[in-house]
C-alpha positions as CSV (number, residue, x, y, z in Angstrom):
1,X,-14.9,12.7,19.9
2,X,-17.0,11.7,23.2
3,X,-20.6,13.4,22.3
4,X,-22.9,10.5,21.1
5,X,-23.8,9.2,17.8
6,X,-27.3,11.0,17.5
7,X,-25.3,14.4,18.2
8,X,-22.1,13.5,16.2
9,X,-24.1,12.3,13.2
10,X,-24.6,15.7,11.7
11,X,-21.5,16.8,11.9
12,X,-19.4,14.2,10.7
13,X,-22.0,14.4,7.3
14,X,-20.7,17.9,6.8
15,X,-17.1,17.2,7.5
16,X,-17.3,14.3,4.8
17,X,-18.6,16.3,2.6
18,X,-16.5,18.7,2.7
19,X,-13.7,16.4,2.3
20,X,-15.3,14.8,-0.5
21,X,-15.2,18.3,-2.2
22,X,-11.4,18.2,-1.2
23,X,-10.9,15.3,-3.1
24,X,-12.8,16.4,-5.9
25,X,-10.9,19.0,-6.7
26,X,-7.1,16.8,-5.7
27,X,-9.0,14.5,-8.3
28,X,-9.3,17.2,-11.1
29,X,-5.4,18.6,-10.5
30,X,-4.2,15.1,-10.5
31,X,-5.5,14.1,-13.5
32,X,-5.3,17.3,-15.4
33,X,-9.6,17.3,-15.8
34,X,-11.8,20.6,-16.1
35,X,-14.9,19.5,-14.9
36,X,-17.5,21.4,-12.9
37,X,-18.3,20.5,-9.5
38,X,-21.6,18.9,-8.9
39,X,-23.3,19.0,-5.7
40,X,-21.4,16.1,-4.2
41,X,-24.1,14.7,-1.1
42,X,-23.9,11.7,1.7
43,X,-26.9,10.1,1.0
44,X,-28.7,6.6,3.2
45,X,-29.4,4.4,-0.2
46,X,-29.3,1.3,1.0
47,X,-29.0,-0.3,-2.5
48,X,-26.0,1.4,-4.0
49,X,-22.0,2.9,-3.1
50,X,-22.8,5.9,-5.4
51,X,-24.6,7.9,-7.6
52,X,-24.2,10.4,-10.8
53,X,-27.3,12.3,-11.4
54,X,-26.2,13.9,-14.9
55,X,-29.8,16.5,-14.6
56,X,-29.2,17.4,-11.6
57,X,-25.1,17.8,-11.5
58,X,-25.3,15.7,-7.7
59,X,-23.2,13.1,-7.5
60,X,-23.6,10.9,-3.8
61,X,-21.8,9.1,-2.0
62,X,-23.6,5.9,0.3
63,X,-22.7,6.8,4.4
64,X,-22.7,3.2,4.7
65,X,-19.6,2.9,2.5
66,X,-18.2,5.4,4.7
67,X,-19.0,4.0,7.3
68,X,-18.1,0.6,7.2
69,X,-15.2,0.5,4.9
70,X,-11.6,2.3,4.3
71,X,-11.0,5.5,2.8
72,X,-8.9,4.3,0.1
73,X,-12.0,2.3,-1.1
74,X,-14.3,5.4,-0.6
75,X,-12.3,7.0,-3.4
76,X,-12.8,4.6,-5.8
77,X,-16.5,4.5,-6.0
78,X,-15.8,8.6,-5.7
79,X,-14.0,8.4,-9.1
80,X,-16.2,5.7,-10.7
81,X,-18.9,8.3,-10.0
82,X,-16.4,10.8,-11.5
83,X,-16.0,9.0,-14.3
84,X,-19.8,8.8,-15.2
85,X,-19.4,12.7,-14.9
86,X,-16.7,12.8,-17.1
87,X,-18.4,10.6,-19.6
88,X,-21.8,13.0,-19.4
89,X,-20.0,16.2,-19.6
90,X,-17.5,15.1,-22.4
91,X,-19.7,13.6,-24.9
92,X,-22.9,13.9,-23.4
93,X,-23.3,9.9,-23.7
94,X,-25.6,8.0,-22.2
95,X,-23.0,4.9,-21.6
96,X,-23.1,3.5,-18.4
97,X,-20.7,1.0,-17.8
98,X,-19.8,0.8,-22.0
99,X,-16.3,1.5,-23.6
100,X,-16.6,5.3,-23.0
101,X,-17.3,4.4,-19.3
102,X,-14.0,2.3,-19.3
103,X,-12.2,4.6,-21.1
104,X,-12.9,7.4,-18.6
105,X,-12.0,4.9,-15.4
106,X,-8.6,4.3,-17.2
107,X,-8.3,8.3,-17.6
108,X,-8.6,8.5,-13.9
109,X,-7.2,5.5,-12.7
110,X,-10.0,4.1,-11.2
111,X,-8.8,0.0,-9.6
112,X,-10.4,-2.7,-11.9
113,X,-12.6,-3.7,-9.0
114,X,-14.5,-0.2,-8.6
115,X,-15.1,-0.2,-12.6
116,X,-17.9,-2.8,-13.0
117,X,-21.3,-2.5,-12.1
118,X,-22.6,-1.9,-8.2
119,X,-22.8,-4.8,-6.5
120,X,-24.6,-5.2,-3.0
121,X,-21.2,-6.5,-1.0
122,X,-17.7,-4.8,-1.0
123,X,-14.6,-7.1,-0.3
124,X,-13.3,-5.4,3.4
125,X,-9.8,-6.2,2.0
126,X,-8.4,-4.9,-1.0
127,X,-9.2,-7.2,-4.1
128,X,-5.3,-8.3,-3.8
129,X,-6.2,-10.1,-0.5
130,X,-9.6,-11.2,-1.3
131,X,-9.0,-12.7,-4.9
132,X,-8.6,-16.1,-5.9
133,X,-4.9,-17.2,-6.0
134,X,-4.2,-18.7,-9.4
135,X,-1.8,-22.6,-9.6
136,X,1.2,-20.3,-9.8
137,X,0.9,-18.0,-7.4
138,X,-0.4,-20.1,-4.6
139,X,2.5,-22.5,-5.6
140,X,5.1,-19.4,-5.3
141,X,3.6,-17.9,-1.6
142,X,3.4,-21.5,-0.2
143,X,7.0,-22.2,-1.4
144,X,7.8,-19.1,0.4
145,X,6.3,-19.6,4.0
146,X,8.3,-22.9,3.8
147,X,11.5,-21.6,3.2
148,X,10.7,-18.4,5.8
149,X,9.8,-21.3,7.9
150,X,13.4,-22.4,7.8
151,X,14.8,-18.9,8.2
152,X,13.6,-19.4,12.0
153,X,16.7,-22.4,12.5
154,X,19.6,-21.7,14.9
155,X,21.8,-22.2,11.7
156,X,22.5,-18.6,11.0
157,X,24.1,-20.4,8.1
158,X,20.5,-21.9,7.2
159,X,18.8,-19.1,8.0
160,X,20.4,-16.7,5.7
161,X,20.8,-19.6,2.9
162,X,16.3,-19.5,2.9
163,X,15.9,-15.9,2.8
164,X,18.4,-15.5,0.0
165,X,16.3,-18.0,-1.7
166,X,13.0,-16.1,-0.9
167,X,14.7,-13.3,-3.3
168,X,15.7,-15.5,-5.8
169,X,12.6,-17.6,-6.0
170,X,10.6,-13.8,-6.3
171,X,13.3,-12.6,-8.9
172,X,13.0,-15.8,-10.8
173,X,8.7,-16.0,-11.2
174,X,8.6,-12.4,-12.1
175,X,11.8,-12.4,-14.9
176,X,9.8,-15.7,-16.1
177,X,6.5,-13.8,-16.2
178,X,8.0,-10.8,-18.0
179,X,9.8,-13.1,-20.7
180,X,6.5,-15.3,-21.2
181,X,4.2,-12.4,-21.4
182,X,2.0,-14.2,-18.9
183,X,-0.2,-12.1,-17.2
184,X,-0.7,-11.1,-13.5
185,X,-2.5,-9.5,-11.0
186,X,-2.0,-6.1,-10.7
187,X,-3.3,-3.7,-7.5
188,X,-2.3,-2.0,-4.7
189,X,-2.8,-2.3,-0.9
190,X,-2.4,0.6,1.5
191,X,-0.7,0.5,4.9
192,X,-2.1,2.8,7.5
193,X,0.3,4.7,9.7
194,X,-1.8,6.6,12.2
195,X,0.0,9.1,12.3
196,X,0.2,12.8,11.1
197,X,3.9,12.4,9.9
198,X,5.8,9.3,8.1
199,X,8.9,8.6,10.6
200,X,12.1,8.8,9.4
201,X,12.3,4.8,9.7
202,X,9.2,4.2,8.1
203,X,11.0,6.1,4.5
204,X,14.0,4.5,5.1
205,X,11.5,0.5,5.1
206,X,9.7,2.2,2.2
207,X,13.1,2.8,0.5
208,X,14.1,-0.8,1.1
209,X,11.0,-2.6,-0.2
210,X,11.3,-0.2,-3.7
211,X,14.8,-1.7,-4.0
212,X,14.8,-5.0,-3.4
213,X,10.5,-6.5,-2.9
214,X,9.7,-5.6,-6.3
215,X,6.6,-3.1,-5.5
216,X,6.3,0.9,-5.7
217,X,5.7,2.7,-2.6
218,X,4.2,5.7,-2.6
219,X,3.5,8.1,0.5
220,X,0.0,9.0,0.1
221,X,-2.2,11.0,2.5
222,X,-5.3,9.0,4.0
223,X,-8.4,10.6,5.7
224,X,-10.0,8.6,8.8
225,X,-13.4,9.0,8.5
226,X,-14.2,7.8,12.1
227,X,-11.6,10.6,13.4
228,X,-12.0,13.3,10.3
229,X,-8.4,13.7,10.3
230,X,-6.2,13.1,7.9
231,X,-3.1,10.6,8.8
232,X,0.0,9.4,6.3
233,X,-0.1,6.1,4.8
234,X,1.9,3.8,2.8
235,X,0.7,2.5,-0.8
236,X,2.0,-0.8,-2.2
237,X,1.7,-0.9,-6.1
238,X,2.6,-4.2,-7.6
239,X,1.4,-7.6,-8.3
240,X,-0.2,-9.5,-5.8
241,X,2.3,-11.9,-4.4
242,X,5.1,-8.5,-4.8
243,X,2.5,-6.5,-3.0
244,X,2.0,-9.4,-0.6
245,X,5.3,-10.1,0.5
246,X,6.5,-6.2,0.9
247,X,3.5,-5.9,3.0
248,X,4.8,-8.7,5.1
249,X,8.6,-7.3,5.2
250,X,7.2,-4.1,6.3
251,X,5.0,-5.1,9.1
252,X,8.4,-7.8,10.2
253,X,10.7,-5.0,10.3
254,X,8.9,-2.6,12.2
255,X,8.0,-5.7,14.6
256,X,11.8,-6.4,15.1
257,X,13.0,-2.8,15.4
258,X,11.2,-2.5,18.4
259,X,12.1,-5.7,20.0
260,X,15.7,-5.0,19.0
261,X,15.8,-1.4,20.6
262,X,14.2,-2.7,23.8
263,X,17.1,-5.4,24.3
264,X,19.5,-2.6,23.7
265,X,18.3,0.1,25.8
266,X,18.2,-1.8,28.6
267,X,19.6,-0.7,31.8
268,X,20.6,2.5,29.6
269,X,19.2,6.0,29.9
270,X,18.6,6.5,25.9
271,X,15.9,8.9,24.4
272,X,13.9,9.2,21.4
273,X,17.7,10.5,19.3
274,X,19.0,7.4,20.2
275,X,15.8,5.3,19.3
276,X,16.0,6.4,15.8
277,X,19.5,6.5,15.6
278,X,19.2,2.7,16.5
279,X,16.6,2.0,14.0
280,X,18.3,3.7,11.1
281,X,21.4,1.2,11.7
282,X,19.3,-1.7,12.2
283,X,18.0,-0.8,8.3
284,X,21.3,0.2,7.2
285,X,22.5,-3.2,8.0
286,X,19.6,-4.8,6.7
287,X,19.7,-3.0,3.7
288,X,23.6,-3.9,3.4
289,X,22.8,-7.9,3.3
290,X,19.9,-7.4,0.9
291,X,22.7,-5.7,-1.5
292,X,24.8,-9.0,-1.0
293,X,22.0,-11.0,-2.0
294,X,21.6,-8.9,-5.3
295,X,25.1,-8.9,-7.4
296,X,25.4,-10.8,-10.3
297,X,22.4,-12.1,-12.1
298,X,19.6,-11.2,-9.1
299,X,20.8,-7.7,-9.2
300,X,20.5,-7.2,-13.2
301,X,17.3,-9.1,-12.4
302,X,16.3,-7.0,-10.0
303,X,16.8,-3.7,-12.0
304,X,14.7,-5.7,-14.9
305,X,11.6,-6.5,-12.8
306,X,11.4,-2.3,-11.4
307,X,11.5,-1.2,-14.7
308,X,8.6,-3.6,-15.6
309,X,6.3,-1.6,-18.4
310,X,3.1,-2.9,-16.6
311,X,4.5,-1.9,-13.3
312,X,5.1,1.4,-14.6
313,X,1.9,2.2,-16.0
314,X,0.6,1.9,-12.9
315,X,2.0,3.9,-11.1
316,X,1.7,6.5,-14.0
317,X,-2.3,6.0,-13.8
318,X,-2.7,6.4,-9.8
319,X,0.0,8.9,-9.4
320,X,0.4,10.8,-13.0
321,X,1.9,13.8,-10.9
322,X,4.0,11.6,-8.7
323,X,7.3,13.1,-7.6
324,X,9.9,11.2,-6.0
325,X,11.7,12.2,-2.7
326,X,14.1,10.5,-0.8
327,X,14.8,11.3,2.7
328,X,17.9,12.3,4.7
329,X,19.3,9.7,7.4
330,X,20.5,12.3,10.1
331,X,22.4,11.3,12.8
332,X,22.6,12.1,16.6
333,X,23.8,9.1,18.3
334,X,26.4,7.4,16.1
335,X,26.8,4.4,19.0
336,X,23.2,3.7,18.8
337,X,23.2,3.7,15.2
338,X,26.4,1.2,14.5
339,X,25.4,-1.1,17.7
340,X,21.9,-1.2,15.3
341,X,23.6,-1.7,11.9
342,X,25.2,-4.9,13.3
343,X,21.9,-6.3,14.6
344,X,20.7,-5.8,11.2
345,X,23.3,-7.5,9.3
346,X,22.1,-10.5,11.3
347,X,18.7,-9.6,10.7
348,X,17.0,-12.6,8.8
349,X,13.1,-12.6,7.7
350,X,11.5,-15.3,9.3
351,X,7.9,-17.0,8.6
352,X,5.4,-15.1,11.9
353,X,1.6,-15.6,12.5
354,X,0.9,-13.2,15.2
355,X,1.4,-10.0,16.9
356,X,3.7,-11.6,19.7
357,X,6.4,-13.3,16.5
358,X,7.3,-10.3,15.0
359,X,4.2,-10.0,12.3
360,X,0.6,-8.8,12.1
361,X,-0.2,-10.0,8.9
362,X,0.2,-13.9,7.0
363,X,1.9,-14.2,4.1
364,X,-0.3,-16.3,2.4
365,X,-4.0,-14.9,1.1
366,X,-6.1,-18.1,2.1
């Protein structure tokens, strides 16, 4: 939109609002509530995210948290304010942040960051990124940006030998944690597509991080409050280093499919059929050596860590509804699609820093 600010204002206040009613009632389905909707306003308090005024039924929103930070974090503070709803409405309690309180944010999922009391600051990353790493798990994601530092060698040997023992190492922390009841970090980080559809390719790197990074991925529907349009998006669910590293995979692979495609189209008149022909054998044969990697004891491992309780119980409290889909991996240009399937099986995750390396995001929360 090109009108200015003072003019736009207005109308982007009524457009989040009525989203915000969307949501409300995507809120009440999801989680099988029958609540009444309150007068849900934008307000310009300067001191707090949100509001539940239990006299009278308005529950606001700041337009500085809109503003300045990501939908998915918007919708927390939504259902912590949802959850003081549900705990006026249910049992007419005056609890503010009590048991009953908690109880209610479990009910509807809320993240364990949104539950606690306002505070004047928001993390800008998710609370994954922004925590404090403990001795273990700064030990395991520096051990693993030294061995995808040696995944960069001209050994292919090498190379392959320190990414297999990236998925070991993983495999071997999280069997550990399981068996020693220690506890973890648990959250979820969103990836941002853009876009009004997921591409084929994008389902098919979702796919692969389920199966072998240890994380959920779930294709969620994200609203851009600077556009007011809804795009797809990607959510992680995991621990941190899990989440971590599959964001990392996901942002390398979609880095080297396009530097892979533009090496093979060249001096070739190929179109978009053959693009994602290419990519879905680039993935295939990724996917392929990752299977390699998990027989024997990493692949009973493997299976072990996705059917983690903890890991399950999230997913049940964010997505209670969730149904799982798996897309098809049609075919139009089988000579694209096996010249990309033997890149892939050559394909080797390597450590990257920067847009121009083949990643936009660091391993490693500092």
């Amino acid at each position: 939109m090109s009108v200015s600010e003072d003019v736009i204002s207005p109308q982007k206040i009524r457009l989040w609002s009525l989203r915000l009613q969307e949501e409300y009632r995507q809120i009440l389905f999801t989680f099988n509530l029958k609540l009444k909707m309150p007068v849900i306003c934008i307000d310009e308090h300067q001191a707090r995210w949100g509001a539940w005024d239990s006299e009278l039924r308005t529950l606001s929103i700041s337009r500085r948290l809109i503003e300045y930070h990501p939908w998915e974090t918007v919708l927390e503070i939504f259902k912590h304010e949802i959850a003081h709803q549900l705990v006026t409405d249910d049992s007419a309690s005056s609890d503010v942040h009590g048991p009953a309180f908690q109880a209610a944010c479990e009910r509807l999922g809320v993240a364990p960051w949104a539950r606690r009391a306002e505070t004047s600051t928001l993390p800008i990353q998710t609370a994954l990124q922004s925590d404090q790493c403990s001795p273990e798990e700064k030990r395991l994601l520096e051990r693993t940006e030294k061995l995808l530092s040696l995944a960069t060698s001209d050994n292919e040997y090498e190379a392959l030998l320190a990414m297999q023992k990236v998925q070991e190492l993983y495999a071997k922390y999280h069997l550990n944690r399981i068996q020693e009841k220690r506890g973890a970090h648990w959250g979820y980080l969103v990836i941002p597509l853009n876009k009004k559809r997921v591409e084929r390719y994008q389902s098919v790197i979702a796919s692969i991080l389920n199966d072998h990074f240890f994380v959920e991925v779930i294709h969620i529907p994200l609203f851009n409050a600077e556009a007011c349009e809804e795009f797809k998006a990607l959510e992680l669910l995991g621990t941190r280093e899990n989440v971590l590293m599959a964001e990392y995979v996901f942002y390398f692979l979609e880095q080297q499919l396009k530097g892979l495609w533009l090496a093979y189209r060249k001096e070739k008149q190929l179109g978009i059929a053959s693009k994602n022909s290419f990519f879905l054998g680039v993935l295939e044969g990724f996917r392929n050596k990752l299977q390699g990697f998990s027989q024997g004891p990493t692949h009973s491992t493997a299976l072990t860590l996705r059917q983690d309780p903890e890991l399950q119980h999230l997913v049940k409290s964010r997505y209670p509804k969730l149904n799982r889909l798996r897309g098809n991996s049609r075919l139009h240009d089988s000579r694209a699609f096996h010249a990309g399937k033997k890149e892939g099986q050559s394909l080797v995750i390597r450590k990257g820093i920067s847009k121009t390396d083949g990643n936009q995001r660091k391993l490693l929360a500092k």
